[in-house]
N, C-alpha and C positions, 0 to 999 in steps of 0.2 A: 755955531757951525752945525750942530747938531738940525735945526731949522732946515735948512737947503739938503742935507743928506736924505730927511725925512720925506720931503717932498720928491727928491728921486726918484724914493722905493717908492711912492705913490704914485707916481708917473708911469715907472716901469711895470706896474702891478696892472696898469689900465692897456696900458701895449702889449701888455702879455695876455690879459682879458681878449684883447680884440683880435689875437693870431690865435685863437686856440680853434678848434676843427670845430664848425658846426655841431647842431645835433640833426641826425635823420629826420624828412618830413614826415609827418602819420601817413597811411597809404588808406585808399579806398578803392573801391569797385562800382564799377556800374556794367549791369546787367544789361544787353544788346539783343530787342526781340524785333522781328516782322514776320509777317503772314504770307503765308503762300494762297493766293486767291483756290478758289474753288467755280467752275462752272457746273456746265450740264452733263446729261448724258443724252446725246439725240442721235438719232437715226436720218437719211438725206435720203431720196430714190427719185425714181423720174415719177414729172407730173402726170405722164400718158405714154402709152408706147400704140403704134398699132401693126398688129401682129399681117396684115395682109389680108389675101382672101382663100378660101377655102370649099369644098362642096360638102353636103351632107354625109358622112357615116367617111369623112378622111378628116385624119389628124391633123391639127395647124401647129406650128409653135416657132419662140423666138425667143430671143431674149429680151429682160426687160430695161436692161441699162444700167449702170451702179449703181448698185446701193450701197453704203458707207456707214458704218457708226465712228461719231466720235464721242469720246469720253473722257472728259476735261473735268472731271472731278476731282484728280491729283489725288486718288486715294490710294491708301497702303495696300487693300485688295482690290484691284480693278477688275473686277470678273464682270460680265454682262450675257445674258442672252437675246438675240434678236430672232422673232418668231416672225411668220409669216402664216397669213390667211386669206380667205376671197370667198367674197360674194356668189350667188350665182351669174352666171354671165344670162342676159336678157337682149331679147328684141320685142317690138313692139309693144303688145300688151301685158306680153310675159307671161302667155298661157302658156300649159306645158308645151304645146311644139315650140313654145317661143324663146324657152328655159333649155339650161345644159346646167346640172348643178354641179358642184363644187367636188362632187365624186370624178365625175369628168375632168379634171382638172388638174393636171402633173408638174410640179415644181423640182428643181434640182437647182441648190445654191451654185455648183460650180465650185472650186477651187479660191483659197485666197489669192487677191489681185494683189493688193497693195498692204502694207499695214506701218506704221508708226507705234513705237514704244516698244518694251518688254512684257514678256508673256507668251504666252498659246493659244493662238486663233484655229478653231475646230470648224471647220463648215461642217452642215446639216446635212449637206448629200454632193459629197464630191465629186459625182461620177452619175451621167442618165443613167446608168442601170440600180442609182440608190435614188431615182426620183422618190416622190411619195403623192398623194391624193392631196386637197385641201380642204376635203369632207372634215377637217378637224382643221385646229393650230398647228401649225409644226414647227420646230427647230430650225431657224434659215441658217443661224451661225454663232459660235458664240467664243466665248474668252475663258480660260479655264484658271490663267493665273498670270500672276505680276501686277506692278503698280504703279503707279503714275499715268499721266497722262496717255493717250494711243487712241488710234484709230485701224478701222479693218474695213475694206473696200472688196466687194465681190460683184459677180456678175451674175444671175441668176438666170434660167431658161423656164418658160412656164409651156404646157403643150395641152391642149385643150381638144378630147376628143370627139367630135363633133358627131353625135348621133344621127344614124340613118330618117328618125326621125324630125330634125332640125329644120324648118323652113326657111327659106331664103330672109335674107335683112342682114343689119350691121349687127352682132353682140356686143354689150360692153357688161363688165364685170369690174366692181375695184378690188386691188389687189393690197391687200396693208400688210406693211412692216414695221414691226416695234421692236421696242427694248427695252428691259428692264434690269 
């Protein structure tokens, strides 16, 4: 008799083996990365503007169309300044009557038009009474703070004082805008 009882508790010993509660699985981790791309930083303006027509020793001026930086570097400090400069304006052979140089030459950013992102967009000269000369480089407009991506749209006015010396003809002058 003893036989079959024994067999029991070996029966019940394997049924009870098989209800008992799991053990916990081990746990791991996996670490989750991607990239936030990076582009440029560029600057956009018109190919050509033309300002009209004018007579010698009267001032011409106009505006020269948007100009825009965008700055798609997604960087933690997106600051940028964008400068402006210009050639002398030229006709002909470009002898002096034919020359108005770069002293003659009055820019005023104008106001922010448009902008995209976070930060502070400074124009260079808000207002024609803060024009300036382009006898130099000058400050068109710039970003003083914030990050990520953003863009800043302006419209600038250039005024070209046309000396009483000036001979008749078409001038052209280029006018460049960077950023750095």
């Amino acid at each position: 008799m003893r036989k079959p009882l024994l067999a029991l508790t070996v029966l019940a010993g394997v049924v009870t083996a098989g209800a008992a509660p799991a053990a916990a699985a081990p746990t791991d981790t996996t670490i989750v990365t991607f990239t936030v791309g990076t582009a440029n930083l560029e600057i956009f303006a018109p190919t050509s503007v033309n300002l009209g027509s004018t007579f010698a020793d009267t001032p011409i001026q106009g505006t020269i169309g948007p100009v825009q930086v965008v700055d798609a570097r997604a960087a933690l400090t997106a600051t940028w300044v964008a400068t402006v400069s210009s050639t002398e304006f030229t006709t002909g052979s470009g002898s002096a009557a034919e020359t108005i140089p770069p002293a003659l030459i009055e820019y005023w950013s104008g106001p922010l038009v448009s902008s995209t992102g976070t930060g502070t967009f400074v124009p260079g000269q808000p207002t024609p009474a803060d024009a300036v000369t382009l006898s130099v480089p000058r400050t068109a407009f710039s970003k003083t703070s914030g990050s990520g991506n953003n863009t800043a749209t302006w419209n600038p006015t250039i005024r070209v004082n046309v000396p009483a010396t000036a001979v008749a003809g078409t001038y052209t002058a280029t006018v460049t805008h960077s950023v750095a």
